[in-house]
N, C-alpha and C positions, 0 to 999 in steps of 0.2 A: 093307031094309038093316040094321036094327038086330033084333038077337036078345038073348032072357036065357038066362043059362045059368043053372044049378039055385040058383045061390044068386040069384038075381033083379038080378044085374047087368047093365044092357043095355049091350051089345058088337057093335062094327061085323068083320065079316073081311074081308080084300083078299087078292089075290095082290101081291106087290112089281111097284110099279111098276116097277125098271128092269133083274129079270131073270123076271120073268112066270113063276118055279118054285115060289115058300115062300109058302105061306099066313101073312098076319099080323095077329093080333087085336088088339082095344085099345078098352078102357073107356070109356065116354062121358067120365068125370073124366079120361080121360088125354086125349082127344080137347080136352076146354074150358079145360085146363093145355098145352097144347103139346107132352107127355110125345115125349121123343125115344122111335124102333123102330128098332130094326138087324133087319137078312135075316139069317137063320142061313147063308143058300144063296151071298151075295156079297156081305154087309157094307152094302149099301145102308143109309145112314140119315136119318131123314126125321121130323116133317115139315122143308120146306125152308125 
């Protein structure tokens, strides 16, 4: 589930829960801080 990208940040990606089209990434620090994601594809935003 968790990958680095080149600069050695580890990062989770999902597809949006609740139109299953936009891929969306998000940092471990944004993951342990709550950091709000909006879907580019339907405004979905989360977490809940």
């Amino acid at each position: 589930m968790g990958k680095k990208n080149s600069s050695s940040h580890v990062f989770v990606k999902f597809t949006c829960p609740n139109c299953l089209k936009q891929e969306i990434k998000r940092t471990a620090h944004e993951r342990e801080i709550g950091a709000k994601y909006e879907c580019k594809e339907c405004r979905f935003t989360g977490p809940n």
